[in-house]
C-alpha positions as CSV (number, residue, x, y, z in Angstrom):
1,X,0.0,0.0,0.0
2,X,2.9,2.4,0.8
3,X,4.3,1.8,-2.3
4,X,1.2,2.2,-4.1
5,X,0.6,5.9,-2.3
6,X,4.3,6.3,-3.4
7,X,3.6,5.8,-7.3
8,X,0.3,7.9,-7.0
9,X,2.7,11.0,-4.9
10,X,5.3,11.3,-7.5
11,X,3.0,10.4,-10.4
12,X,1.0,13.4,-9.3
13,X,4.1,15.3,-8.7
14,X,5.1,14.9,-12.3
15,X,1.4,15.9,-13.8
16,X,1.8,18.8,-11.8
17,X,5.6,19.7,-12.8
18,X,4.1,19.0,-16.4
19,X,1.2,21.2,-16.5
20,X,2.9,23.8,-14.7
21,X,5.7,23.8,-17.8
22,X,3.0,23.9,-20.5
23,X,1.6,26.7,-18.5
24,X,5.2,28.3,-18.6
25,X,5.3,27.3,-22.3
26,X,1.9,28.7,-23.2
27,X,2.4,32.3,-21.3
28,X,5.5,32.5,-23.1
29,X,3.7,31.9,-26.6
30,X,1.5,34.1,-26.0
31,X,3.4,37.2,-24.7
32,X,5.8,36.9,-27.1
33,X,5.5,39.1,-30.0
34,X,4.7,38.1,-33.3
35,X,6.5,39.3,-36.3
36,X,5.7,41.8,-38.8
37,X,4.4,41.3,-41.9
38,X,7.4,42.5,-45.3
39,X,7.6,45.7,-46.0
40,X,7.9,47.1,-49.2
41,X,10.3,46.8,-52.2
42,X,10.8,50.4,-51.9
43,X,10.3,53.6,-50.2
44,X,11.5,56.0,-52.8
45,X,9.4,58.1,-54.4
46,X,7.9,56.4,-58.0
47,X,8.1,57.1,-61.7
48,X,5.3,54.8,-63.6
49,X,6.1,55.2,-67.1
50,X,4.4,53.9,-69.7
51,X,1.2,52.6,-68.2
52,X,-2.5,52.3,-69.4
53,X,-4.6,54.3,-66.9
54,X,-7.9,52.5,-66.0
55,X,-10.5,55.7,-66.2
56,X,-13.2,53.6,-63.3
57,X,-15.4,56.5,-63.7
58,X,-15.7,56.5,-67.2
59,X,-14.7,53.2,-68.7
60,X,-11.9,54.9,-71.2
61,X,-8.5,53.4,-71.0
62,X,-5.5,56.1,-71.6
63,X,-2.3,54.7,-72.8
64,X,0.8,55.6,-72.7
65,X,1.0,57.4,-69.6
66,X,3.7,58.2,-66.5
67,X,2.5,58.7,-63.7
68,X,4.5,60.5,-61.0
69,X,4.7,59.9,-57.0
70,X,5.5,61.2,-54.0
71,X,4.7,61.9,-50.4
72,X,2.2,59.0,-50.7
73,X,0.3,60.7,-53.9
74,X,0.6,60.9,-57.7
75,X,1.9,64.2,-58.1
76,X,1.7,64.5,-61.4
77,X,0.2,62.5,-64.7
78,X,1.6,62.9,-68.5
79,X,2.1,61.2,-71.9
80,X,5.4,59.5,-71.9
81,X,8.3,60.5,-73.2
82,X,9.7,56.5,-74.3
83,X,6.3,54.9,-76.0
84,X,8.6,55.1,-79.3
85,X,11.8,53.6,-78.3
86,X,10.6,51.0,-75.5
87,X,8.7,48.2,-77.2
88,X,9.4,45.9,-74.6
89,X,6.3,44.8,-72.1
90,X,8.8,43.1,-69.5
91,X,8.4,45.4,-66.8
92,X,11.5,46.4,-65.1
93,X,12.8,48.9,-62.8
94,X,16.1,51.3,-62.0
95,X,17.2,53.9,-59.8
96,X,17.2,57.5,-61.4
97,X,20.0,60.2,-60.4
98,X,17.4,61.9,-58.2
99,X,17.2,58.5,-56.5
100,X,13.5,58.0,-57.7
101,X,12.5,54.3,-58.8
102,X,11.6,54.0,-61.9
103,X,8.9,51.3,-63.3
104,X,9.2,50.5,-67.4
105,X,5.6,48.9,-66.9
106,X,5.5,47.5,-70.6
107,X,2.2,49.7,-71.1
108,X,0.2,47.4,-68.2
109,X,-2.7,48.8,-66.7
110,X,-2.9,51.0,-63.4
111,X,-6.0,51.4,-61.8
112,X,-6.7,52.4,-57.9
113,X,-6.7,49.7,-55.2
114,X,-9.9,47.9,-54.5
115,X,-11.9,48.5,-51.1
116,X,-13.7,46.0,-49.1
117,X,-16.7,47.8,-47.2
118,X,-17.4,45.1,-44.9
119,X,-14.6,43.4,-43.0
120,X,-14.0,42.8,-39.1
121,X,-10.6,42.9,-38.0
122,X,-9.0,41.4,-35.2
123,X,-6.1,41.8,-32.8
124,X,-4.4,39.2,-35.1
125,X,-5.3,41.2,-38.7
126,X,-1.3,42.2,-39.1
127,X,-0.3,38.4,-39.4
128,X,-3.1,37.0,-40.6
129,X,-5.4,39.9,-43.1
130,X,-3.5,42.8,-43.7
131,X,-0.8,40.9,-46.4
132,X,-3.4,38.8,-47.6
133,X,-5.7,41.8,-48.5
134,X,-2.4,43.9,-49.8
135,X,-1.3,40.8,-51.8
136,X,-4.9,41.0,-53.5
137,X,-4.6,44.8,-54.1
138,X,-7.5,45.1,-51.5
139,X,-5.7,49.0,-50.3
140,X,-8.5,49.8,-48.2
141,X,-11.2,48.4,-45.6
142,X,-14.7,49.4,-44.0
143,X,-14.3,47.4,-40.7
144,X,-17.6,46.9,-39.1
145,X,-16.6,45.8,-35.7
146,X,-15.1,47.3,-32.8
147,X,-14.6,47.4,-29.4
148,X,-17.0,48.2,-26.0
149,X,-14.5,48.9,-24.4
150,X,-10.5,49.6,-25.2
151,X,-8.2,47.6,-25.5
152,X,-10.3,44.5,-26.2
153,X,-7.5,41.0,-25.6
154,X,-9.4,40.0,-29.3
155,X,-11.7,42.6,-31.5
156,X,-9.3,45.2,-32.9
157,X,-10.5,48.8,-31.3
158,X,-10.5,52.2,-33.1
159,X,-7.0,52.9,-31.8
160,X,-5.2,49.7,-33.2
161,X,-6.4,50.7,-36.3
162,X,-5.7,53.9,-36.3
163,X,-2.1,53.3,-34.8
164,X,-1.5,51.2,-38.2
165,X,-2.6,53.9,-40.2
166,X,-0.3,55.8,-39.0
167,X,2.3,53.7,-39.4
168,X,1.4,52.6,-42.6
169,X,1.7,56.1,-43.9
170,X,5.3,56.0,-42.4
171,X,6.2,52.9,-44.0
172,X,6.5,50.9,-41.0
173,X,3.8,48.6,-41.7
174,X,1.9,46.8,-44.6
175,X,-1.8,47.9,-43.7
176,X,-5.2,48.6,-45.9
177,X,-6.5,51.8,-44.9
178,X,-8.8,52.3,-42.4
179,X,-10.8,55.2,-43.3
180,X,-13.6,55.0,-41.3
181,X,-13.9,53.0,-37.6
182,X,-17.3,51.5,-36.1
183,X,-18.3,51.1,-32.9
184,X,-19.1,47.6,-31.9
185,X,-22.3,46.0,-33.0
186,X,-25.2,46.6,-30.7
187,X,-27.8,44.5,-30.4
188,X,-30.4,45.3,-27.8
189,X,-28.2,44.3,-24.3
190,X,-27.7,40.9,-24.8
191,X,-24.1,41.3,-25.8
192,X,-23.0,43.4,-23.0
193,X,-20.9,41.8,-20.3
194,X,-22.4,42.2,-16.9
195,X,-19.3,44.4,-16.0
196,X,-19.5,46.7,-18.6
197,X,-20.8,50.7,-17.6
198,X,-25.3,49.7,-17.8
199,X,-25.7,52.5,-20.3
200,X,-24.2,49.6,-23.3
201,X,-27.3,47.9,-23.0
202,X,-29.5,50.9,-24.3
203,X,-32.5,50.8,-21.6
204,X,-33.1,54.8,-22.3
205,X,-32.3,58.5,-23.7
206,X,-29.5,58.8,-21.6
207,X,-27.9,55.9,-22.1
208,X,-28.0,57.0,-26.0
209,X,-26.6,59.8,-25.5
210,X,-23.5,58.1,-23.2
211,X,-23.0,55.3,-25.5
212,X,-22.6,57.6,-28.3
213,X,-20.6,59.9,-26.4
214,X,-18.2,56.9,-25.4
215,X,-17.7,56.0,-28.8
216,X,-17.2,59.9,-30.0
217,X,-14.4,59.8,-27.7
218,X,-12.9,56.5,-29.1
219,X,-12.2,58.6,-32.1
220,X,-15.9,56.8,-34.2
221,X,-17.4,57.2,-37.1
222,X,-20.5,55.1,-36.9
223,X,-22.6,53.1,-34.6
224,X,-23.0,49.4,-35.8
225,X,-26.5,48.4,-35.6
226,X,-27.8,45.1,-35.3
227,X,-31.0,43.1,-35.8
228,X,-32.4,42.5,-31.9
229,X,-32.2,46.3,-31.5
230,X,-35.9,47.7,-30.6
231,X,-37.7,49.8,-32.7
232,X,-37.1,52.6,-29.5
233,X,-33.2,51.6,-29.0
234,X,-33.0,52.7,-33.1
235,X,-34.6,55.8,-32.7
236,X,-32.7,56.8,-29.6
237,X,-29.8,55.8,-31.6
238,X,-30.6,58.0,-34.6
239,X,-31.4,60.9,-32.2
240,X,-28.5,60.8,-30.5
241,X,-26.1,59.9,-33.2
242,X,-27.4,63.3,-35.2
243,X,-26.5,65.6,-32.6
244,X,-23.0,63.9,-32.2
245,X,-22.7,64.4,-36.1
246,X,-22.5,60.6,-36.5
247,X,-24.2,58.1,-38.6
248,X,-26.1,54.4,-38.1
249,X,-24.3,51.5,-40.5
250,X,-25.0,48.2,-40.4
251,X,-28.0,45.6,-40.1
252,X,-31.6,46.2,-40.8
253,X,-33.0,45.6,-37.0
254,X,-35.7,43.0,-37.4
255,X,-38.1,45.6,-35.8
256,X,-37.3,48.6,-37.9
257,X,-39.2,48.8,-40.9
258,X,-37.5,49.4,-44.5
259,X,-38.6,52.6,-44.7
260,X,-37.7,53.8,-40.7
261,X,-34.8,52.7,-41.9
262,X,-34.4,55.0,-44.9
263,X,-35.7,57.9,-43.2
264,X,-33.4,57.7,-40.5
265,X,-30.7,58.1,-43.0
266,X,-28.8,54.4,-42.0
267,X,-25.6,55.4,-44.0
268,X,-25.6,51.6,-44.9
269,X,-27.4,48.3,-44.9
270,X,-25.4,45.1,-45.2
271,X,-26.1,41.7,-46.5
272,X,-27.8,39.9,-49.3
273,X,-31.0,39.1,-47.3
274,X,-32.6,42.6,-46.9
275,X,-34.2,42.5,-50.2
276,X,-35.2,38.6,-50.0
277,X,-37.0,39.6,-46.6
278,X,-38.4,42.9,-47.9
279,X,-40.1,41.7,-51.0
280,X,-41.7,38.8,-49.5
281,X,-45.4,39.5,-48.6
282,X,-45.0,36.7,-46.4
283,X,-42.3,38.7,-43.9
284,X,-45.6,40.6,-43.0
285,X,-45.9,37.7,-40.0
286,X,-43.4,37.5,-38.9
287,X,-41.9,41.3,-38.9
288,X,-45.1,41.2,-35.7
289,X,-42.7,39.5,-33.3
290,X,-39.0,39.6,-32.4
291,X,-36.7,37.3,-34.1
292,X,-36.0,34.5,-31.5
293,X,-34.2,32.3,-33.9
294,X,-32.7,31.8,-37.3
295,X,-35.3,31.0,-40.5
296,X,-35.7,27.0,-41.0
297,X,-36.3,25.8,-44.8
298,X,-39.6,25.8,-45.2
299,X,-40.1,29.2,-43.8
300,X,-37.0,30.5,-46.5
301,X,-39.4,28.5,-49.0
302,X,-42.2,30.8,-47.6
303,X,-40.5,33.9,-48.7
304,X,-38.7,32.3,-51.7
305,X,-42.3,31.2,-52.9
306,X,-44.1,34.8,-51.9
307,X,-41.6,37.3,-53.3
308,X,-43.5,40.5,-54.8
309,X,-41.2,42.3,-57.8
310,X,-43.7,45.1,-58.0
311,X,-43.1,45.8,-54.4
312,X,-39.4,45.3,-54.8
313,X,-38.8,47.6,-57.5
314,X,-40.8,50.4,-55.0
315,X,-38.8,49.7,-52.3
316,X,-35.3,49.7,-54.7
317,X,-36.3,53.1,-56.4
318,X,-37.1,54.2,-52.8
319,X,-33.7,53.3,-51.7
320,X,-32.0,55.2,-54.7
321,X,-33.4,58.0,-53.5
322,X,-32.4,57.8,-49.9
323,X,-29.2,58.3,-48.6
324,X,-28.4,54.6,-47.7
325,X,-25.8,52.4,-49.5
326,X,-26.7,48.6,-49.8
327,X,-23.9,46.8,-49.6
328,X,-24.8,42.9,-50.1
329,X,-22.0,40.7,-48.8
330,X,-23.1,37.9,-51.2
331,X,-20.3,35.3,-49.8
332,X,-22.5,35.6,-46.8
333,X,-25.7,33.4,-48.9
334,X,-22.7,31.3,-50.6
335,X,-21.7,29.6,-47.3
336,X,-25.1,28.0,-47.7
337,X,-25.5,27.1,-51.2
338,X,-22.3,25.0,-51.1
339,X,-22.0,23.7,-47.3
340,X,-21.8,19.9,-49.1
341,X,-19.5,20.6,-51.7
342,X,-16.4,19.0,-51.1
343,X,-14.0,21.3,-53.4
344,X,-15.8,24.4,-51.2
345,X,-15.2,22.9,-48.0
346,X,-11.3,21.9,-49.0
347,X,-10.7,25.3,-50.7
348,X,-6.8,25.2,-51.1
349,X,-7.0,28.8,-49.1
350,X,-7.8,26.9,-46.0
351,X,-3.7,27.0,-45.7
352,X,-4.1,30.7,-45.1
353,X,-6.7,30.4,-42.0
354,X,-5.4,28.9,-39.1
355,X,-6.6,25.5,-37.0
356,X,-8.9,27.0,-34.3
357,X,-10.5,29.1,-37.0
358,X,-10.5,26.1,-39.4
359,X,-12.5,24.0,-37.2
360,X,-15.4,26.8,-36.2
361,X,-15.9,27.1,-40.5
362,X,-16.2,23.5,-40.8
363,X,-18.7,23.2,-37.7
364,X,-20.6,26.6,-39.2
365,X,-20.5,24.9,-42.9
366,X,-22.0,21.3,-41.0
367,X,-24.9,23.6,-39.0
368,X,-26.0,24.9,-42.8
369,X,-26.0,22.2,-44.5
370,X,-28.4,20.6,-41.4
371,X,-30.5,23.0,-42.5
372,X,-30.5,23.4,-46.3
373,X,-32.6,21.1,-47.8
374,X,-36.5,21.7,-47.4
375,X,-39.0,18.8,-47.7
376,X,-38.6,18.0,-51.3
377,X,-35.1,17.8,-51.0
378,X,-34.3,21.5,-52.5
379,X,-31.5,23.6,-51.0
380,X,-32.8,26.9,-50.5
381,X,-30.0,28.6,-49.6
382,X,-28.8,28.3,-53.3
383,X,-32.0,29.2,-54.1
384,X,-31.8,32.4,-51.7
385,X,-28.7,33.0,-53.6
386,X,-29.6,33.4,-57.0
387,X,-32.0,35.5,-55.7
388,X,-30.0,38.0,-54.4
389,X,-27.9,37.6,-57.1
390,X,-31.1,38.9,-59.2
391,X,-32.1,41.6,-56.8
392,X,-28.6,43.1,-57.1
393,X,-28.8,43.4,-61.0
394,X,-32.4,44.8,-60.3
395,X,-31.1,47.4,-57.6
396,X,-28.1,48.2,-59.5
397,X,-30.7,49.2,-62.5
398,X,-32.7,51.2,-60.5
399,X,-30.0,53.0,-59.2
400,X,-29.2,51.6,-55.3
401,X,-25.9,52.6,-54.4
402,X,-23.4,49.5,-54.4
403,X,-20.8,48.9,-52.0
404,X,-18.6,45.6,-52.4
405,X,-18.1,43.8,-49.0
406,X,-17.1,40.6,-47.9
407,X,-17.6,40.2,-44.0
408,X,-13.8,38.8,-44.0
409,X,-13.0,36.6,-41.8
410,X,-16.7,35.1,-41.6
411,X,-16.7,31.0,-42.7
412,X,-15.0,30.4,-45.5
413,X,-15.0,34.1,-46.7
414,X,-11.0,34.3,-47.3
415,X,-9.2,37.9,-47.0
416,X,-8.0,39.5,-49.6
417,X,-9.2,36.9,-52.5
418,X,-12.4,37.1,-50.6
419,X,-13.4,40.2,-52.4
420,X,-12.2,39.1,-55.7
421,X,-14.8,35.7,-55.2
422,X,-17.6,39.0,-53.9
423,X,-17.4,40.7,-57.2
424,X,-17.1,37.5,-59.7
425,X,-20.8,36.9,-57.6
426,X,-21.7,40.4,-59.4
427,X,-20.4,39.7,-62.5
428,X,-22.3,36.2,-62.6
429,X,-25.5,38.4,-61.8
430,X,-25.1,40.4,-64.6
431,X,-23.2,43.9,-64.0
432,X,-21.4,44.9,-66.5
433,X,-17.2,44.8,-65.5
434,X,-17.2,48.7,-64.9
435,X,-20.1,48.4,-62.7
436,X,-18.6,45.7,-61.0
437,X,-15.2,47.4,-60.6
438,X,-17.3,50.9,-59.1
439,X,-18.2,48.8,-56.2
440,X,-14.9,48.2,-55.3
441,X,-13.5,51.5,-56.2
442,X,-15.1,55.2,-57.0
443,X,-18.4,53.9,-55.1
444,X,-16.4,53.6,-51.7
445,X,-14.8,56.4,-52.3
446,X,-17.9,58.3,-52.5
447,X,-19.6,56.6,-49.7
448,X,-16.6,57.8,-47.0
449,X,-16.6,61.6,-48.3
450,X,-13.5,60.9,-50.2
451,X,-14.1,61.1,-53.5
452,X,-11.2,63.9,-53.7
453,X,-8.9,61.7,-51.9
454,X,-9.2,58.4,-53.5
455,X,-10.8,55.8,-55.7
456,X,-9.8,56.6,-58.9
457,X,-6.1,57.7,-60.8
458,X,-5.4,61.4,-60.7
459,X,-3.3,64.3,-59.9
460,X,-3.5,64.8,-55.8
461,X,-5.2,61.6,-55.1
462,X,-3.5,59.2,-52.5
463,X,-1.2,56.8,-55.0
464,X,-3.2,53.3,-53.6
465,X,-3.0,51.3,-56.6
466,X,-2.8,48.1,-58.8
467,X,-0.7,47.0,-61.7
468,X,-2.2,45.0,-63.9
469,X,-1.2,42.5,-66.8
470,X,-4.9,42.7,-68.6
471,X,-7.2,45.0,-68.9
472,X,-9.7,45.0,-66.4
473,X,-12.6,46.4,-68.0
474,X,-12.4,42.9,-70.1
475,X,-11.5,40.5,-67.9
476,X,-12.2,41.4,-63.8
477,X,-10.8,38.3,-63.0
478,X,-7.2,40.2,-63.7
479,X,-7.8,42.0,-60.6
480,X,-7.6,38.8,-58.5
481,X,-3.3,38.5,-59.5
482,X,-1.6,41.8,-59.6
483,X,1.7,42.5,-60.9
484,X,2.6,44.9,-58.3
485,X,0.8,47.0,-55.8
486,X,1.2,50.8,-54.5
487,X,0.3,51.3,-51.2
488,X,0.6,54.8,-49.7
489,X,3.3,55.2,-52.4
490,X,5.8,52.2,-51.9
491,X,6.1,50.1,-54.1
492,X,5.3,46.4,-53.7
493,X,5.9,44.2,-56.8
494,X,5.0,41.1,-57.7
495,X,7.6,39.1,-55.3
496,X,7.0,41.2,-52.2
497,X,3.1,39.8,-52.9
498,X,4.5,36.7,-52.9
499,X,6.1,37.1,-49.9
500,X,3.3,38.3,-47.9
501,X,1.1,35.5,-48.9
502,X,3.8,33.0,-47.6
503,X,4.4,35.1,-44.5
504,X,0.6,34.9,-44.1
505,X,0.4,31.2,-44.7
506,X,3.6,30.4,-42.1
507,X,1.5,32.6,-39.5
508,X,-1.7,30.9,-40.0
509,X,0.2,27.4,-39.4
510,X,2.1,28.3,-36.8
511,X,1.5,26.9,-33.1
512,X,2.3,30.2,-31.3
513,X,-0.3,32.3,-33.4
514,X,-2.8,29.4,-32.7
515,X,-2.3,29.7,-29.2
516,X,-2.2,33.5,-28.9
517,X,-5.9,33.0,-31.0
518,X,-6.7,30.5,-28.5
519,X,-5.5,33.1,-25.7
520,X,-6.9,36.1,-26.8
521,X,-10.7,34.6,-27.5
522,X,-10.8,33.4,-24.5
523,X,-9.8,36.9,-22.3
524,X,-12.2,39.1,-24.4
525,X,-14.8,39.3,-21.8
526,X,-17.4,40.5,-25.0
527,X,-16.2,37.2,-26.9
528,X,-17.0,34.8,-23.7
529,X,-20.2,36.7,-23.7
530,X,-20.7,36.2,-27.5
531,X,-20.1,32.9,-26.9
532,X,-22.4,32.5,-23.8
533,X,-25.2,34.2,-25.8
C-alpha cells in the first residue's frame, strides 16, 4: 500500500511539474511578439512610365502614360516621353539620379486599389489579413466591428487601427486603410458583459446619448446596428447619433421597418438578405414579433415562394433615393449554397486560416447544411442565392448605391481573394465589368466623403494602386493576380506579394499564433459573452 501511495505521490508530482511547464510554455507563446508582416520593395518616391490608366469613372482606357509619385500621392500624370523607343512589355525597374525608382511597366494597366466595405478585424489582422488583402490589391477596408471597451484581448479597437494607419503612412507597416472606424455591433443588451458601464445595453435616452458619447471619444465614425435592437433603442440611436454628427451603418434591425430605416438616414445596410426579406409578402408575420431564432427551410421557401417584384422595384427606387448604401455581402448566402461541396469545404486557401479558426468554419458549414434542404429535398440557400444575385442586378438598374463587402473573416469568406470571389458573384449576376469594378472603387470612395482623396487615378489623389497585366474592364478576374501594388506610395511588386502570402500562410500554421488565438478569444470578456449568448 505504501508503495502504491508512493507511485500515486510522485506520479501526481510529475502531472503537476508537467502542467505547470505547459503553462510556462503557453504564457511565453502568448506574450511573445509576433512578427511583422514585409515591408515594401521600396520607399523612394515612383516614376510609372508607360502605363494604361484605367478611367473607373468612365470606362476609357489612356495609354501611354507616366504617372509620378511622391509623399504618398501621384503628383503629377503625362504622356510619356519613351512609347517610341521602349517596345518591350517586361516590366522592369532602375534607380534614377534623383534617387526615384523607376517602373518601365511594358504599357500594363494601373487602376486604384480595391476597397472591401465590410470586414472585421482582429487583434491578429497584421499576421493574418493585412498581407493577404495587400497581396490581392484590396488597399482599403470598411471594418464593421469594434470594441466596447479599449483595448479589447481579441476585436481590434478604433485605436489599433488607427495606430496602423499611421504607421502605414510612415512605411512601417503593410496595412489597408482604415478610413472610417465602427463602434461595436449593438444589439439590444444581450451582448454586453455584466461588468461593462449599464448605459451599453441601451435601456433609455441617456444611455443613447452616453453610448454615443463613449464611442465619439474613441475617435468613431459610426454606430454598428444590429438586428435585436428595438424599434425605441434605433430611434434613440438616430437621435442621439445626429447631434453627435455621426451616422447608423450596419443591419436592418428585425423591428425597424424598410422605410424607418431610410428615413433615419442608416448610411448603410449590409447583407444579401434585406431584399429577399423585404419583398416577400410573407415577412408581414413574422416582422409582428421579435426574431428569436434563425429561418428553417420551409419558412425560406415561404418567402422564396411569396416574393412581390412590383413591391421590390418600389422599395429599390425608394432606396435610390435615400441616402443609404446597400452593400450585399453575397459570400455571406454562398456559405449555404455550397455547405456539401467537397472542393468548397477543401478550398486550397484553407492554408491561409489557421486551425482554431478552421475547425469553427467547418462546424458553421456542418450547422448549414443541417439546414439546407426543405422537404422536397431542394436547398434553399442556393435558391436564396440566386436571388439575391437577381435583386442586385435589379437594384443596380434602378439606381441603389453599391458597396462591395465581404464580411472577412466570416466562414469560409477568405481575406483578400475574398473580395475578388464577392465581385465574380456580381459579375455572374449580370453587372457589367465597370459596374462591378465601381463597387470596389469610386463607389467607396464616395460613400466615406473621399471622392477627392481616393478611388480613382489622378493628380492629388492618394497613390493606392494596382498593376495589372490585362485590362480589367475585359476581364475582372485580372484583378484577382496583380503585378505589383502601390500602397501609400511604396512600391510592392509582384515578389514582395508573394512574400506576404507566404508570411501569411507560415503565420496561420504556426503553433504560437494558434495559441495566442486560442488566448486572446478566451480573455475578451465580449467574446465569452458572445459565446455564452
Amino acid at each position: 500500500m505504501y508503495r502504491l501511495f508512493s507511485l500515486l505521490k510522485q506520479s501526481t508530482l510529475t502531472l503537476l511539474v508537467a502542467l505547470l511547464m505547459c503553462f510556462v510554455v503557453l504564457v511565453g507563446c502568448v506574450n511573445w511578439p509576433l512578427p511583422d508582416a514585409p515591408g515594401p520593395a521600396s520607399t523612394a518616391p515612383l516614376l510609372l512610365d508607360n502605363v494604361s490608366i484605367v478611367d473607373v469613372e468612365t470606362g476609357q482606357i489612356h495609354p501611354h502614360q507616366a504617372v509620378w509619385i511622391e509623399h504618398g500621392r501621384i503628383s503629377k500624370i503625362a504622356a510619356s516621353d519613351l512609347v517610341a523607343m521602349d517596345k518591350s512589355t517586361t516590366m522592369r525597374t532602375e534607380v534614377m539620379a534623383d534617387g526615384r525608382l523607376k517602373v518601365h511597366a511594358g504599357g500594363r494597366f494601373l487602376m486604384p486599389g480595391l476597397s472591401d466595405m465590410h470586414t472585421h478585424s482582429l487583434q491578429l489582422s497584421p499576421q493574418l489579413h493585412h498581407p493577404l488583402w495587400i497581396a490581392a490589391g484590396v488597399t482599403a477596408v470598411r471594418d464593421l466591428s469594434g470594441c466596447m471597451l479599449e483595448p479589447d484581448s481579441f476585436q481590434a479597437c478604433t485605436a489599433d487601427r488607427k495606430g496602423w494607419q499611421q504607421e502605414q503612412q510612415a512605411g512601417q507597416r503593410t496595412s489597408p486603410n482604415y478610413w472610417l472606424h465602427s463602434s461595436y455591433q449593438l444589439n439590444g443588451g444581450p451582448e454586453v458583459p455584466a461588468s461593462y458601464p449599464a448605459f451599453f445595453k441601451l435601456q433609455s435616452v441617456a444611455d443613447a446619448k452616453a453610448l454615443v458619447a463613449h464611442y465619439q471619444a474613441q475617435g468613431t465614425d459610426f454606430i454598428k446596428v444590429y438586428e435585436k435592437l428595438s424599434l425605441q433603442q434605433y430611434q434613440w440611436l438616430v437621435a442621439a447619433a445626429d447631434e453627435a454628427d455621426l451616422t447608423l451603418a450596419g443591419h436592418q434591425p428585425w423591428l425597424v421597418s424598410f422605410t424607418q430605416m431610410l428615413e433615419a438616414s442608416q448610411r448603410s445596410v449590409e447583407h444579401g438578405r434585406v431584399f429577399i426579406f423585404e419583398c416577400a409578402d410573407a415577412i408581414k408575420t413574422y416582422k409582428q414579433q421579435p426574431l428569436s431564432r434563425s429561418f428553417q427551410p420551409e419558412q425560406w421557401r415561404e418567402l422564396l415562394q411569396s416574393q412581390n417584384p412590383e413591391l421590390c422595384q418600389q422599395l429599390m427606387q425608394q432606396m435610390a433615393l435615400s441616402n443609404t448604401w446597400w452593400s450585399p455581402t453575397l459570400l455571406t448566402l454562398q456559405l449555404g449554397a455550397k455547405a456539401g461541396d467537397p472542393r468548397f469545404r477543401q478550398d486550397e486557401r484553407l492554408k491561409f486560416v489557421p486551425y482554431l479558426l478552421q475547425l469553427l468554419w467547418l462546424g458553421d458549414a456542418d450547422s448549414m447544411l443541417e439546414a439546407a434542404y426543405d422537404t422536397n429535398g431542394l436547398n434553399v440557400h442556393a435558391e436564396l442565392l440566386q436571388l439575391a444575385q437577381r435583386q442586385l442586378k435589379q437594384a443596380q438598374q434602378a439606381g441603389v448605391k453599391i458597396l462591395a463587402g465581404t464580411d472577412t473573416p466570416d466562414s469560409f469568406v477568405f481575406a483578400g481573394s475574398g473580395l475578388h470571389d464577392e465581385l465574380a458573384l456580381y459579375q455572374q449576376a449580370g453587372l457589367t465589368p465597370l459596374e462591378v469594378i465601381q463597387t470596389a472603387t469610386i463607389n467607396p470612395a464616395v460613400f466615406t466623403g473621399m471622392a477627392a482623396e481616393t478611388g480613382s487615378v489622378a493628380v492629388g489623389k492618394t497613390a493606392d494602386l494596382l498593376l495589372l497585366n490585362h485590362n480589367p474592364l475585359l476581364d475582372v478576374a485580372s484583378m484577382r493576380q496583380p503585378e505589383a501594388v502601390v500602397l501609400a506610395g511604396f512600391w510592392y511588386p509582384k515578389r514582395s506579394l508573394q512574400q506576404l502570402e507566404a508570411f501569411a500562410e507560415e503565420q496561420a500554421n504556426s503553433i504560437r499564433l494558434n495559441l495566442h488565438l486560442l488566448w486572446d478569444m478566451l480573455a475578451s470578456p465580449a467574446m465569452r459573452q458572445q459565446f455564452a449568448d
